[in-house]
VOPAGU-2260 file (C-alpha; in pm, 1 decimal, decimal comma):
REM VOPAGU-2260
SITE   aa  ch    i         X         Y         Z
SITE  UNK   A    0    -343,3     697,4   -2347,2
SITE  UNK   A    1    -496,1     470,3   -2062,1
SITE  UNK   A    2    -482,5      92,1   -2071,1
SITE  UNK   A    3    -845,7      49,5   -2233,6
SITE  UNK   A    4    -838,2    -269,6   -2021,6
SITE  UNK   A    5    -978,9     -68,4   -1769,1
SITE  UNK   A    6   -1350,1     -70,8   -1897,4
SITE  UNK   A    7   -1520,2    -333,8   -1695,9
SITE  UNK   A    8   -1762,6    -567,3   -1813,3
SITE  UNK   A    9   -2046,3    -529,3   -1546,9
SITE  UNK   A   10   -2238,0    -809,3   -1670,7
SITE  UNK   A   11   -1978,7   -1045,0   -1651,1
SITE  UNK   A   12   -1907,4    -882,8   -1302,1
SITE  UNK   A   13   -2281,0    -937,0   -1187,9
SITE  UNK   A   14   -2224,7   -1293,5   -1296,2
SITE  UNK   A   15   -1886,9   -1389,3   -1123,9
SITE  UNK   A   16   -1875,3   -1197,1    -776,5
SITE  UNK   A   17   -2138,1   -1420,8    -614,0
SITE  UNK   A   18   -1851,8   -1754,9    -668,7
SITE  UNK   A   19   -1575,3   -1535,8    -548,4
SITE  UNK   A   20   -1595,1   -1628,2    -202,7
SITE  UNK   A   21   -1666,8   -1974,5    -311,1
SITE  UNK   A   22   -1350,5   -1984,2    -499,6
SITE  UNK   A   23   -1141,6   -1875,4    -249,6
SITE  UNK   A   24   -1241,9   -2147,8     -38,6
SITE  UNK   A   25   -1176,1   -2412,3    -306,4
SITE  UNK   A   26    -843,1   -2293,1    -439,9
SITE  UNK   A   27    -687,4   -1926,0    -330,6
SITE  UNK   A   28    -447,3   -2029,3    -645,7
SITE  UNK   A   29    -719,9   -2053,0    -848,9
SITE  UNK   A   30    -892,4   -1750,5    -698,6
SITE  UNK   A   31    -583,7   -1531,3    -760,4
SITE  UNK   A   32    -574,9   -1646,5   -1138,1
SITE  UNK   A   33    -893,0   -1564,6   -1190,2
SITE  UNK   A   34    -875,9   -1242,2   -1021,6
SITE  UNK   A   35    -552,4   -1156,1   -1201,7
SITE  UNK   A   36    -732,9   -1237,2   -1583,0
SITE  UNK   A   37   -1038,9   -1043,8   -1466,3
SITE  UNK   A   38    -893,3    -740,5   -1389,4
SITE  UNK   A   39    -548,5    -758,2   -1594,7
SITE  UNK   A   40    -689,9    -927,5   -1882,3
SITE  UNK   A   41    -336,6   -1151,9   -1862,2
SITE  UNK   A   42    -303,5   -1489,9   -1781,8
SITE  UNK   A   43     -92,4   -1579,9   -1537,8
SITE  UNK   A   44     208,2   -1787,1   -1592,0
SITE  UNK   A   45     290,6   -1913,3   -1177,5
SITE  UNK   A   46     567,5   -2145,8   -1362,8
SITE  UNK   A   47     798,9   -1902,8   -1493,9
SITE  UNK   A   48     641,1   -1582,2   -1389,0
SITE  UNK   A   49     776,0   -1262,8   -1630,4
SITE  UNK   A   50     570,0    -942,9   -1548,3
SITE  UNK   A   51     626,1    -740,2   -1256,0
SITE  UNK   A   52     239,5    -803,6   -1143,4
SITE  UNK   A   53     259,9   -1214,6   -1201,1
SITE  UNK   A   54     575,8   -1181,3   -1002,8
SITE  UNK   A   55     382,7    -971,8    -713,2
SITE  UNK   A   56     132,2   -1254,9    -730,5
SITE  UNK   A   57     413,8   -1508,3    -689,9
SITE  UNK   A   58     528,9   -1349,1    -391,1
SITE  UNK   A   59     143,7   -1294,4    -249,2
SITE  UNK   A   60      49,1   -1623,4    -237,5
SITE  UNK   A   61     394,2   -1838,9    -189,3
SITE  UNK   A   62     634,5   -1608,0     -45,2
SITE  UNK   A   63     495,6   -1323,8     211,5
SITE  UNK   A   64     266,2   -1516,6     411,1
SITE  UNK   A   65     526,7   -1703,9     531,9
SITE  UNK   A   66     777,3   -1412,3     641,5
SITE  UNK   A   67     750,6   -1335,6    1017,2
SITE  UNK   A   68     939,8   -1021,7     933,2
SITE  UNK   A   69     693,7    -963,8     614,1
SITE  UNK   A   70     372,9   -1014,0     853,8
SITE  UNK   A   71     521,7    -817,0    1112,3
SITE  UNK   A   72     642,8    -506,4     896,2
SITE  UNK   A   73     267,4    -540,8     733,6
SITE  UNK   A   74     144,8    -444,2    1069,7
SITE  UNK   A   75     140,2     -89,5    1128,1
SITE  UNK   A   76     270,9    -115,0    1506,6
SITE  UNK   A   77     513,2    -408,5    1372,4
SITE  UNK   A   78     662,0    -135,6    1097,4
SITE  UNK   A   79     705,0     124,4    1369,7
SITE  UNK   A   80     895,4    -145,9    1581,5
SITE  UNK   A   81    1068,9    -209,2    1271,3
SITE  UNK   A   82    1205,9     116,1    1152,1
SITE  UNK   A   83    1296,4     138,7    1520,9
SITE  UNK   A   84    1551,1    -109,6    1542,2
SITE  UNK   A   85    1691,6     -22,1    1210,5
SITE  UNK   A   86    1751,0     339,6    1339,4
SITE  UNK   A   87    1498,1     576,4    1218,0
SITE  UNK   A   88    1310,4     597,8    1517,7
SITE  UNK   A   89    1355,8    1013,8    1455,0
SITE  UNK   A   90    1143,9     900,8    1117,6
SITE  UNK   A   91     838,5     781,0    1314,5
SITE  UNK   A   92     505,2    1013,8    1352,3
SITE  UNK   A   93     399,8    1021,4    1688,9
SITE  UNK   A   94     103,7     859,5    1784,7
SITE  UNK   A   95    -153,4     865,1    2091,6
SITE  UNK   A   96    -200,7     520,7    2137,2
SITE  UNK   A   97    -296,6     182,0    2070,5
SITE  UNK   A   98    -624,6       5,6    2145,5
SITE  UNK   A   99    -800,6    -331,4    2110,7
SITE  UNK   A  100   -1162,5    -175,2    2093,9
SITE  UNK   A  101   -1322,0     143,0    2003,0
SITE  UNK   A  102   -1464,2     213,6    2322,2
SITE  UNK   A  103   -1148,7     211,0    2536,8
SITE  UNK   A  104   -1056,6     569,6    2336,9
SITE  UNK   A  105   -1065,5     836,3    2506,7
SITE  UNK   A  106   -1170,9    1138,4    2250,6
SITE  UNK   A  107   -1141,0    1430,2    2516,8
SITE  UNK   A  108    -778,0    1348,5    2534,9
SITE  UNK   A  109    -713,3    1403,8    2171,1
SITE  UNK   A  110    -624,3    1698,4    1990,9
SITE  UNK   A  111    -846,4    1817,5    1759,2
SITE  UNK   A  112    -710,1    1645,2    1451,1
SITE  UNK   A  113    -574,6    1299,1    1464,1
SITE  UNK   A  114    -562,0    1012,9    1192,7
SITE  UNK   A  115    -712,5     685,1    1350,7
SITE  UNK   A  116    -599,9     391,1    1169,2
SITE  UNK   A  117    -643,0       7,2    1135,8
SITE  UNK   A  118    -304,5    -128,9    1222,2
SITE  UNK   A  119    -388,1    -512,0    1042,5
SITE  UNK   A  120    -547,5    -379,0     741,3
SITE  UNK   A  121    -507,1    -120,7     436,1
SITE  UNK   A  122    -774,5     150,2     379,3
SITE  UNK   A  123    -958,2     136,6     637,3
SITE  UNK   A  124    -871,0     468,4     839,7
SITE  UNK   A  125   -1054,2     735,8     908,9
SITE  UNK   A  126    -881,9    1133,4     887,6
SITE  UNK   A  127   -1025,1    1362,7    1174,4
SITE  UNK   A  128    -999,8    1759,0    1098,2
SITE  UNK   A  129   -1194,3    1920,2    1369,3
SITE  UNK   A  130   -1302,7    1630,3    1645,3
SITE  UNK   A  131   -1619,4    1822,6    1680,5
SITE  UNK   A  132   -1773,7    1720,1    1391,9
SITE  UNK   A  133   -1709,0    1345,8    1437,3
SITE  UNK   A  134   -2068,7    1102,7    1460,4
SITE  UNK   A  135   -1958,2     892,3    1723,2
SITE  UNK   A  136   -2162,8     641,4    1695,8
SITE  UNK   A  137   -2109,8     568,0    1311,0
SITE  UNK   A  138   -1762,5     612,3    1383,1
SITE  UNK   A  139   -1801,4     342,1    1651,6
SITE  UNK   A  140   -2027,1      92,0    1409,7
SITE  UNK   A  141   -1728,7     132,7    1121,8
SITE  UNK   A  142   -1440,6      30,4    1316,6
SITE  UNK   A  143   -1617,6    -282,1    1513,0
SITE  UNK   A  144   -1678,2    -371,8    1159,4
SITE  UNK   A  145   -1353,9    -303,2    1059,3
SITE  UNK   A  146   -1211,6    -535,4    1391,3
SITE  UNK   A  147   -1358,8    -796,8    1313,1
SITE  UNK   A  148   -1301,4    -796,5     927,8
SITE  UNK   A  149   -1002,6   -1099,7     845,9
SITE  UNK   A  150    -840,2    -798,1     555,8
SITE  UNK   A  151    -605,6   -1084,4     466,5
SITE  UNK   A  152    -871,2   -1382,0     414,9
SITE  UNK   A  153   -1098,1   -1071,3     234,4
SITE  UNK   A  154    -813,4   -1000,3      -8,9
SITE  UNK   A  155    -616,7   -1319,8       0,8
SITE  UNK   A  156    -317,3   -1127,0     103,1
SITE  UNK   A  157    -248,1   -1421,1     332,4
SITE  UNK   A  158      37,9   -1183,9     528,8
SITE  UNK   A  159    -204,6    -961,6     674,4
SITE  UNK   A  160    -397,3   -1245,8     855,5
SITE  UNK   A  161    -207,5   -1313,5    1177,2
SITE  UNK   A  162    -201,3    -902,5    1244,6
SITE  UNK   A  163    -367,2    -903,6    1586,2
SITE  UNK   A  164    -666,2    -612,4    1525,3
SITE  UNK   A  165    -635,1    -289,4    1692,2
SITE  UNK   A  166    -641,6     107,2    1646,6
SITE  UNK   A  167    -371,7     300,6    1622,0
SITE  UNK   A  168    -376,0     707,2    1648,6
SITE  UNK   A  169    -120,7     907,3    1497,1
SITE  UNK   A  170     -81,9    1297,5    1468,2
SITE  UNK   A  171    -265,2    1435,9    1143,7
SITE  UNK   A  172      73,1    1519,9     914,6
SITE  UNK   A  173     -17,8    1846,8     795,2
SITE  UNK   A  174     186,8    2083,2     534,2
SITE  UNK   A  175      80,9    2425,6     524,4
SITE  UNK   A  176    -269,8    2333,0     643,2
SITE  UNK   A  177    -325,7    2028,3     388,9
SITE  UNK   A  178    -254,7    1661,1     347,9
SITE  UNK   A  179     142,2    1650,1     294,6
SITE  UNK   A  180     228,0    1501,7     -43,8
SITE  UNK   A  181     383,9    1185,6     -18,3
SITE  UNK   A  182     631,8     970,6    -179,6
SITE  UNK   A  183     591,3     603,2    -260,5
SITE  UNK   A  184     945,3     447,4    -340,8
SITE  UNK   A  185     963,7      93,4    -500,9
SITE  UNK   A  186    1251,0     -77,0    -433,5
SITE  UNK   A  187    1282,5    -440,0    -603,0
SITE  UNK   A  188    1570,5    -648,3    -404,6
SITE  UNK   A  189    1719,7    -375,4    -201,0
SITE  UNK   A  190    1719,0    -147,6    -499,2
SITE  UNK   A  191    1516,0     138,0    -536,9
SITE  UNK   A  192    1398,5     173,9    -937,4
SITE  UNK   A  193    1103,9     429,2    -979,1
SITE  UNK   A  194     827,4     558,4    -728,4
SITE  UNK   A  195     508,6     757,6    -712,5
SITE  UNK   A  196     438,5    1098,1    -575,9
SITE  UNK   A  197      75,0    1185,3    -446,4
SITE  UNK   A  198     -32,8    1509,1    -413,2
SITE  UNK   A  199    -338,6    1728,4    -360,5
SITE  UNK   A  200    -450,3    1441,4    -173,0
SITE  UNK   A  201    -849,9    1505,1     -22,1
SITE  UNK   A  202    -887,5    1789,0    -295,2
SITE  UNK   A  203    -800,8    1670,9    -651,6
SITE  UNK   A  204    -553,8    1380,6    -580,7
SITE  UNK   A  205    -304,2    1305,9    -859,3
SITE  UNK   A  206     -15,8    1039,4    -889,5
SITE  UNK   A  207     309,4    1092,9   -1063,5
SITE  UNK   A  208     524,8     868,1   -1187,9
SITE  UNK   A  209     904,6     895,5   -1186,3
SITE  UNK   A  210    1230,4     635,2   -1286,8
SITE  UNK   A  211    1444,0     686,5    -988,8
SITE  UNK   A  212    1658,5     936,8   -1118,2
SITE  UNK   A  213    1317,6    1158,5   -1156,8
SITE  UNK   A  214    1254,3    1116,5   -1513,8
SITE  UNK   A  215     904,7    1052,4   -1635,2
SITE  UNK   A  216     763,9     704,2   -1590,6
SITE  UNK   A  217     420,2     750,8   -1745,6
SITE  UNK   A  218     427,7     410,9   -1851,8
SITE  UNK   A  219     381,1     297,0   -1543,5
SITE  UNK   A  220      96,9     463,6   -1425,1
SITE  UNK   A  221    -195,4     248,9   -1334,1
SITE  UNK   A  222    -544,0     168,4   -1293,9
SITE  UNK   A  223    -661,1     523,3   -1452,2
SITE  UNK   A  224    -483,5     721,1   -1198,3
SITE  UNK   A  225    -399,8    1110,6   -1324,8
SITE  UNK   A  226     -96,2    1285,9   -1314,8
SITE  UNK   A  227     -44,1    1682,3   -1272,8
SITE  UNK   A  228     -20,4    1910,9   -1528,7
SITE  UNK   A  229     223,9    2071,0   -1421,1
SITE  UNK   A  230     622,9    1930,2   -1300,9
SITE  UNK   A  231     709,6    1809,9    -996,4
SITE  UNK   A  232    1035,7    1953,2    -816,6
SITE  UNK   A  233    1254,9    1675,0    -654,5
SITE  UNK   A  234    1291,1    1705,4    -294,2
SITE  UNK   A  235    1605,1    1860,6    -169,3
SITE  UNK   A  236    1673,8    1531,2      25,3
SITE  UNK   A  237    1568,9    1347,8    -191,4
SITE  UNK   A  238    1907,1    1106,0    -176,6
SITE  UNK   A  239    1806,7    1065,0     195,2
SITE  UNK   A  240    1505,4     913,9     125,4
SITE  UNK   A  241    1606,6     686,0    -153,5
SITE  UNK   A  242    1918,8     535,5      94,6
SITE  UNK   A  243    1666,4     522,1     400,8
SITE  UNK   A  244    1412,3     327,1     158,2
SITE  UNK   A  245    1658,6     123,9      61,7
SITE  UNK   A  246    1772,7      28,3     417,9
SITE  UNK   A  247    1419,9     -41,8     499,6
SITE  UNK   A  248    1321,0    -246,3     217,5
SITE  UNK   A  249    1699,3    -482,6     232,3
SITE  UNK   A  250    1551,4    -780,0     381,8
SITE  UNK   A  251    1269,2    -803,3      91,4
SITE  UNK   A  252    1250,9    -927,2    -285,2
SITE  UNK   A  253     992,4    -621,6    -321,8
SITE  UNK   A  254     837,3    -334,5     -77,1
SITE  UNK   A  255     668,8     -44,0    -156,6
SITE  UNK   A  256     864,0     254,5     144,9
SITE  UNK   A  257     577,0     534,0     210,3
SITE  UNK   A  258     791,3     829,2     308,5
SITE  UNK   A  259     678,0    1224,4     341,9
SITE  UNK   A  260     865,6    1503,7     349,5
SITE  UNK   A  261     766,9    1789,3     540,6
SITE  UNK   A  262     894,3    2121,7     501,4
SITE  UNK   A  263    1240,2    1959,2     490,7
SITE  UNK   A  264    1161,1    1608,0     764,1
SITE  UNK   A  265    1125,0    1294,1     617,4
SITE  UNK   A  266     870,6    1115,2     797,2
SITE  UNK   A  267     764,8     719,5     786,9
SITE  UNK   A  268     450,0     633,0     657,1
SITE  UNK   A  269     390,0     258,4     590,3
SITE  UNK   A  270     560,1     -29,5     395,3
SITE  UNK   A  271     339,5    -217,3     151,2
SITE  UNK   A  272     412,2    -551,1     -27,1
SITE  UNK   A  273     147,5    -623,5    -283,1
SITE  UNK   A  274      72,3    -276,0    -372,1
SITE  UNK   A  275    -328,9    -294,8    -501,4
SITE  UNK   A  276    -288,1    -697,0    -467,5
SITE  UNK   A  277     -48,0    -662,1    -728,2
SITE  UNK   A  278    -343,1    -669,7    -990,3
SITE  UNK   A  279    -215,0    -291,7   -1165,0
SITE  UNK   A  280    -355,9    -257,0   -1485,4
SITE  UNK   A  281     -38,4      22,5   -1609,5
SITE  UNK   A  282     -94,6     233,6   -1932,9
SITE  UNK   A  283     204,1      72,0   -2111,5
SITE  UNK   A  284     208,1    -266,0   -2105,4
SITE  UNK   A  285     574,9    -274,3   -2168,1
SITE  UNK   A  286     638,2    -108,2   -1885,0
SITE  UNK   A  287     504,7    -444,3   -1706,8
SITE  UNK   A  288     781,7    -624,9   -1817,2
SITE  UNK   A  289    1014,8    -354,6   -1736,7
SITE  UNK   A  290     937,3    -355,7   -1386,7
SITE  UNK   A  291     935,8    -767,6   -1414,7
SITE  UNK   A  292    1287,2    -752,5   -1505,9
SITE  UNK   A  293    1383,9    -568,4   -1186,2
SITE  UNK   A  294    1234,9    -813,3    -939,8
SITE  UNK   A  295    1427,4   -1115,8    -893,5
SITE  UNK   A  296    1251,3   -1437,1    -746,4
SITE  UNK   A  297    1424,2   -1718,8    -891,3
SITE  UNK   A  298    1522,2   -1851,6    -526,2
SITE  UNK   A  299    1151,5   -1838,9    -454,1
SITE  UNK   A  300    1051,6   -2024,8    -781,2
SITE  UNK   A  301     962,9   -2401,1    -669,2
């Protein structure tokens, strides 16, 4: 059954979001408490933080923003550099470039389908299918505002802030004509524990939830998201992708590795480090604590 935390109260919302901004100016502490109670409905303990989401909120505010290799790897040219020097280079989709402004792309060089993508910010992309039916001019007007938009002041996920702004165009990742399902491994101090497979993504998207070993983690699914009705088959390398994640995600006390696997190639997707701000509202409770008890900060703890 779903966390009925998730009901909103709308009129409490239509009286708090005009301080937000106000708040985050006075205190992002306090901002990221109150955001944390609002949507959680938990307080949160910054002293001796227990849940996996207070923990992600530890890390947020004290930890990431001050990681060169956190705000670089946050970056979605950074990562690429990244996973280069670590040896996956083979992992990386191929892109078509990288640009300051909107208006130094060049469309009629493109192929038909590309994915163009903020490379300081999360969510704010745009997925091309056939480049003939693309409004260029509201395509324009989103991205200026999306160049000019500070995601890590926005979201007070401080480690996004000193990305430098630009566009980045990758090949559209296709499997059998659709968006390729794709695997979101969670890997708390160099270990990877559980992960999240999306599928059916632009059609009916769904999220399932898996331990590592690829039993059931239901528990653990958040903020309303559905699962299939039907099993998911482990991928045949599987193994590859949980030591490459693991590689990847060795310098960190927690990253989220975005991997796909295509017809049989594992290809890179992102890494994220405060996965929906770390505000996850999961169906079991418990399952909070669970997680909490993988993710060691102690050494961060001041």
């Amino acid at each position: 059954m779903p966390n009925p935390n998730l009901k909103e109260n709308k009129i409490k919302r239509f009286f708090v979001a005009p301080f937000r901004n106000v708040v985050k100016l006075i205190s992002k502490k306090s901002y990221i408490s109150y955001q944390y109670k609002y949507i959680t409905h938990h307080k949160l303990n910054w002293k001796n933080p227990t849940r996996y989401t207070e923990k992600l909120q530890y890390l947020r505010l004290y930890v990431y923003p001050k990681d060169p290799l956190v705000i670089k790897c946050a970056s979605r040219v950074g990562a690429r550099e990244y996973v280069k020097e670590k040896g996956y280079e083979n992992l990386l989709i191929k892109t078509y470039g990288v640009f300051d402004r909107f208006e130094d792309i060049d469309f009629d060089k493109l192929p038909n389908a590309f994915a163009l993508k903020t490379t300081h910010s999360s969510q704010m992309n745009y997925i091309c299918f056939d480049k003939s039916k693309i409004n260029y001019d509201e395509l324009k007007k989103k991205f200026n505002k999306y160049l000019k938009t500070n995601y890590g002041k926005k979201t007070v996920e401080l480690h996004y802030s000193p990305i430098k702004p630009q566009i980045i165009i990758e090949e559209l990742m296709l499997e059998n004509g659709k968006l390729p399902t794709e695997y979101k491994i969670h890997v708390f101090n160099g270990k990877a524990k559980s992960l999240y497979v999306v599928t059916s993504r632009g059609i009916d998207i769904r999220y399932n939830n898996y331990y590592i070993d690829w039993t059931p983690f239901d528990g653990s699914q958040f903020n309303g998201w559905k699962k299939t009705d039907y099993p998911l088959e482990k991928p045949t390398n599987f193994d590859e992708m949980i030591k490459i994640s693991e590689d990847l995600a060795s310098p960190f006390p927690f990253v989220r590795v975005d991997l796909y696997d295509i017809n049989g190639t594992i290809y890179f997707s992102e890494l994220t480090f405060t996965p929906a701000k770390g505000t996850l509202i999961l169906d079991d409770d418990k399952c909070d604590f669970e997680m909490g008890e993988w993710l060691d900060i102690s050494k961060y703890i001041k």
